[in-house]
C-alpha positions in Angstrom: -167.4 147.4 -111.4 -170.5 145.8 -110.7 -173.3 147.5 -108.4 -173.3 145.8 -105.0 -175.7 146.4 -101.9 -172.7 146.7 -100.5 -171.3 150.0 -102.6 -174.5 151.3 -101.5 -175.2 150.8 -98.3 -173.1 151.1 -95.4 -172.9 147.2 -93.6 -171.9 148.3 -90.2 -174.5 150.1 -88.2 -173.3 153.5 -86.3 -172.9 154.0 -82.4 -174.7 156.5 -81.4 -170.7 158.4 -80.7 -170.4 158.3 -84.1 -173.3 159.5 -85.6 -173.3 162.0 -83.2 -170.0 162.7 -84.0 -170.5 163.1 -88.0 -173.9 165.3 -86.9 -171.7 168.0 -85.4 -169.3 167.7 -87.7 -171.3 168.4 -90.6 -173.2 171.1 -88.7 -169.3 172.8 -87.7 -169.1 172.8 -91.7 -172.5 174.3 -92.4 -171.8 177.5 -89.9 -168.3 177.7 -91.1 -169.4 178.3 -94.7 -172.0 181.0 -93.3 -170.1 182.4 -91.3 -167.6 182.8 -94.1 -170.1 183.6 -96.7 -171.4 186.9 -94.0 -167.8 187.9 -93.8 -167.3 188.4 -97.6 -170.3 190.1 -98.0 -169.6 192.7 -95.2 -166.2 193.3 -96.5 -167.9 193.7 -100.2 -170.4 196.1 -98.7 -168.1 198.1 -96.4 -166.0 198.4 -99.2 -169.1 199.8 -101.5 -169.4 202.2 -98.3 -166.4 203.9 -98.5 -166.6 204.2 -102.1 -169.8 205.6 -101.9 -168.6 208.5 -99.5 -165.5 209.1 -100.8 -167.5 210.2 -104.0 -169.5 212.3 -102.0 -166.9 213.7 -100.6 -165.2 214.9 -103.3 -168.3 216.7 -104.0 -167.9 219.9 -102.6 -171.4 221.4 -101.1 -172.6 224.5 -102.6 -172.9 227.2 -100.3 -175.9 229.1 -100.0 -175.9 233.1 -100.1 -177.1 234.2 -96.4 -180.0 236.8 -96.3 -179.6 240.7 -95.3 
């Protein structure tokens, strides 16, 4: 395959629809991936959470002698 201006560059220029269009497309993606990336990492720390306290819980506290 030989290298062309045409592989390269795009021929037809874009209405302003359609690069509007591909602009909030492409920003939809980019919050989509956040949005999915925050909502793994909350899950992963909740989880740590209750792990945490259900070790502590299993922990009973030492009671301390009252004074006379």
């Amino acid at each position: 395959m030989t290298a062309t201006k045409d592989a390269f560059f795009n021929p037809a220029k874009m209405t302003s629809q359609e690069k509007i269009a591909q602009t909030n497309q492409t920003a939809r993606r980019i919050i989509d991936e956040e949005t999915t990336a925050r909502e793994k990492k909350t899950e992963r720390l909740r989880q740590a959470r209750m792990e945490q306290q259900d070790a502590e819980a299993v922990v009973t506290p030492v009671k301390k002698k009252a004074k006379k």
